[in-house]
N, C-alpha and C positions, 0 to 999 in steps of 0.2 A: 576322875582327875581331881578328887577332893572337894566336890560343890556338892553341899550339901541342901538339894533341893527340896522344897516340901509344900509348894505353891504353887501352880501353873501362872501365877504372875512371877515370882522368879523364874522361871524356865522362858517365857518372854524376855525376861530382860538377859537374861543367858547367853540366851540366842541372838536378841536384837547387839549384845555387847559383841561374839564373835564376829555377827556378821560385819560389824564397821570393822573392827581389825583384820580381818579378810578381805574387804570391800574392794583395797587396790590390788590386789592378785587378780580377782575377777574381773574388774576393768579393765586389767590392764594389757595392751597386747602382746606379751607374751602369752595368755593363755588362748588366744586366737592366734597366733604360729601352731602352738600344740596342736589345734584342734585343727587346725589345714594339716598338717605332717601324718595328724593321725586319719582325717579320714583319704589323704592321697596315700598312705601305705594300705588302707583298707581296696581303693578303685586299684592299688598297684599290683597287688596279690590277686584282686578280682581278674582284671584285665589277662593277668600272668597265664590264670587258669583257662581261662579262653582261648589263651595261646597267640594273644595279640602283642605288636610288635610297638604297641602304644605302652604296655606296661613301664618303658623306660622311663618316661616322662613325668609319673608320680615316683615314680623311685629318685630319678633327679632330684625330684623336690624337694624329697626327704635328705635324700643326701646331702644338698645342699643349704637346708636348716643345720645339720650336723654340724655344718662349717663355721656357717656363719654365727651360727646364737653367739658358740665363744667370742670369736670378733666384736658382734656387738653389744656383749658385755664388758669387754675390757674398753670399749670405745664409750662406757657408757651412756650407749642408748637404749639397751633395757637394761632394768635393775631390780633385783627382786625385793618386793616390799618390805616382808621379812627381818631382812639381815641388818 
């Protein structure tokens, strides 16, 4: 991406400079929604396979992230750090 490194104390500071401009992504709860959606589609496939009649209820879940994120974006209460 054009960083012309040639120091492993530049690459520290490289690093230390993405990670603050990241910093509220990863704090932020939006990426702990993802990470429930993603591991209830993971128990919701599992469950599926089993053949159990519980698989609905991580798929709910999911589906119902689907809904809502929109909503509480336009309502902002998440907002992605980014933009």
């Amino acid at each position: 991406m054009g960083h012309d490194i040639k120091t492993v104390k530049e690459a520290g500071a490289l690093v230390r400079h993405t990670w603050r401009a990241a910093s509220g992504f990863f704090l932020s709860i939006e990426l702990l929604l993802m990470l429930l959606v993603a591991f209830a589609a993971v128990g919701g496939v599992w469950l599926a396979v089993m053949g159990s009649p519980l698989c609905l209820l991580p798929f709910g879940l999911a589906g119902a992230y689907l809904v809502a994120r929109p909503v509480l974006h336009l309502k902002r209460i998440l907002a992605w750090p980014f933009m």
